[in-house]
C-alpha positions, 0 to 999 in steps of 0.5 A: 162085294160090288154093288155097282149099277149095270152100265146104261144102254143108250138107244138111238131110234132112227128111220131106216133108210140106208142114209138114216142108218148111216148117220146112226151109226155114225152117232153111235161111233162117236157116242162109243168114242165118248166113253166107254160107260154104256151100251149104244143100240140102235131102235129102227123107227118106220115114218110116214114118209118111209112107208109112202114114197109116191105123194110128193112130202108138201102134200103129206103135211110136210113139216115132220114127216120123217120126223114125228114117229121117231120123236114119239119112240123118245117121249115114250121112252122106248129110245133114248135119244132121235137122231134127223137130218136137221134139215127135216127137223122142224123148227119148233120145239117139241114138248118134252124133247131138246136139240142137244147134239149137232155134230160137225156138218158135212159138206152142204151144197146140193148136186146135179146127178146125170145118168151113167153114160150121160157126156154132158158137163155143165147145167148150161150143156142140159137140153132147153126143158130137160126134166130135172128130178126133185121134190124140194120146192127149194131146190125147184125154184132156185133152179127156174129162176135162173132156167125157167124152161126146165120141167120140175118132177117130182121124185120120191124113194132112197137115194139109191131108188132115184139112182135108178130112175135117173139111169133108167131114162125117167129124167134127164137129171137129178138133184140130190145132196152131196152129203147124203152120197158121200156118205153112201159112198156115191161121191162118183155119181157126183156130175157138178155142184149146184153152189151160190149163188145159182143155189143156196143150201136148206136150213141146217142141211148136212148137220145132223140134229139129235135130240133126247128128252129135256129131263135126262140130263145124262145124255144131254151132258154126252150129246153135248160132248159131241157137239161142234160149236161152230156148225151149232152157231150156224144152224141156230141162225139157219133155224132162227131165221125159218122159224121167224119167217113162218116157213116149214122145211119143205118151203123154198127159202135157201141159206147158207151161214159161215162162221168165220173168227166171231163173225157169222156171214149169212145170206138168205133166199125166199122165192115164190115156187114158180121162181118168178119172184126172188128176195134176198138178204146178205149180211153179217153178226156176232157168232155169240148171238146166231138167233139174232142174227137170223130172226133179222134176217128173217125181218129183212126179207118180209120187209121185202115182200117175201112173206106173201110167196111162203 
């Protein structure tokens, strides 16, 4: 007679917003693709910044605020592993947690969205103080540094809610990112890229970070199976370069790090929130040592000045 343990279910506690509840899905695709030796369920978790949607996210503690509770759920063992938007994970370790799956990133740049019927085909066809919807002070200030006459709103809800509010005529456009729609399947509300240099993307945005806890060295060993060596470089620039500076995930820094060979290429922002003031840094490294790499970075840009706008 077998005496074999039952197969163990790996839980992953997620938000449940609708893109939440995609990447989750996508994690337990692949966890299911892994092996066939467990049992994947998803545990929906709700978080501050799902249960209010009008305070704009920096006044609301804005590091972690889709990210706590879901961690919480892990460290008391009610799931197993948290899947985030790395771009919301905050750069400091939790006690008791580890980063130990990054799948392959999705494309990061950020998109303008017109309304429905809108005509217009390029940001310098956009009336001279057009109401432009975003709560990402990144995204505000890279925007009027180069157009300082547009209005900056702030915007709250799931993708599909601001969708909304855009076609019902509350602004004349919004930014969003092109992963999260074409992951919802909303590519075709697509009206043009936001690119570099007019903007650089947020640290670690269009990867997904998944964490679990330190001791569990089952799922470490999955979680590190799916995970994309050249995306975990990049991102551990990206976060070594927001943690040097001190700055939370909702600060206006903007990056973008590309792995090329061995070479990472990597070029970063820091504005003041009314765009006025801008520092900026380009350089190069070794892929073998990406923290390096973004704590310099980091060290170029205070040299600069930027750490009195942050």
């Amino acid at each position: 007679m077998s005496h074999d343990p039952p197969p163990r279910t790996i839980r992953i506690a997620t938000r449940e917003s609708p893109l939440a509840l995609w990447q989750a899905n996508y994690l337990a695709d692949r966890l299911r693709e892994t092996t066939t030796r467990y049992e994947v369920v998803l545990v929906p978790v709700s978080t501050i910044g799902d249960r209010d949607r009008t305070e704009p996210l920096r006044t609301m503690g804005g590091q972690g605020v889709f990210t706590r509770e879901v961690q919480r759920v892990v460290l008391e063992n009610n799931a197993d592993v948290a899947v985030h938007s790395l771009k919301d994970l905050p750069s400091e370790t939790v006690s008791g947690l580890v980063l130990a799956g990054i799948p392959k990133r999705a494309p990061r740049y950020d998109a303008m969205i017109l309304p429905i019927d809108s005509d217009i085909t390029s940001f310098e066809s956009l009336p001279g103080k057009a109401r432009i919807g975003t709560g990402s002070p990144r995204r505000q200030a890279q925007l009027l540094n180069a157009y300082p006459d547009l209005q900056m709103a702030e915007i709250r809800g799931n993708v599909e809610t601001r969708l909304k509010k855009l076609d019902v005529g509350e602004y004349d456009a919004i930014i969003l990112a092109e992963a999260g729609l074409r992951r919802l399947g909303l590519a075709d509300r697509i009206s043009f890229l936001l690119e570099p240099p007019l903007m650089l993307p947020a640290v670690g945005q269009a990867a997904l970070g998944i964490e679990c806890r330190d001791d569990d060295a089952e799922v470490i060993d999955l979680l590190e199976q799916i995970s994309d060596a050249e995306t975990k470089a990049e991102v551990t620039a990206e976060r070594a370069c927001m943690a040097k500076l001190k700055a939370g995930c909702h600060a206006p820094v903007g990056v973008l790090c590309s792995m090329s060979e061995k070479t990472l290429s990597f070029e970063g922002v820091v504005l003041s929130p009314d765009g006025r003031q801008r520092f900026q840094v380009s350089l190069s490294g070794d892929s073998d040592a990406p923290a390096e790499l973004g704590q310099r970075a980091a060290e170029l840009l205070i040299e600069q000045g930027a750490a009195a706008v942050l």
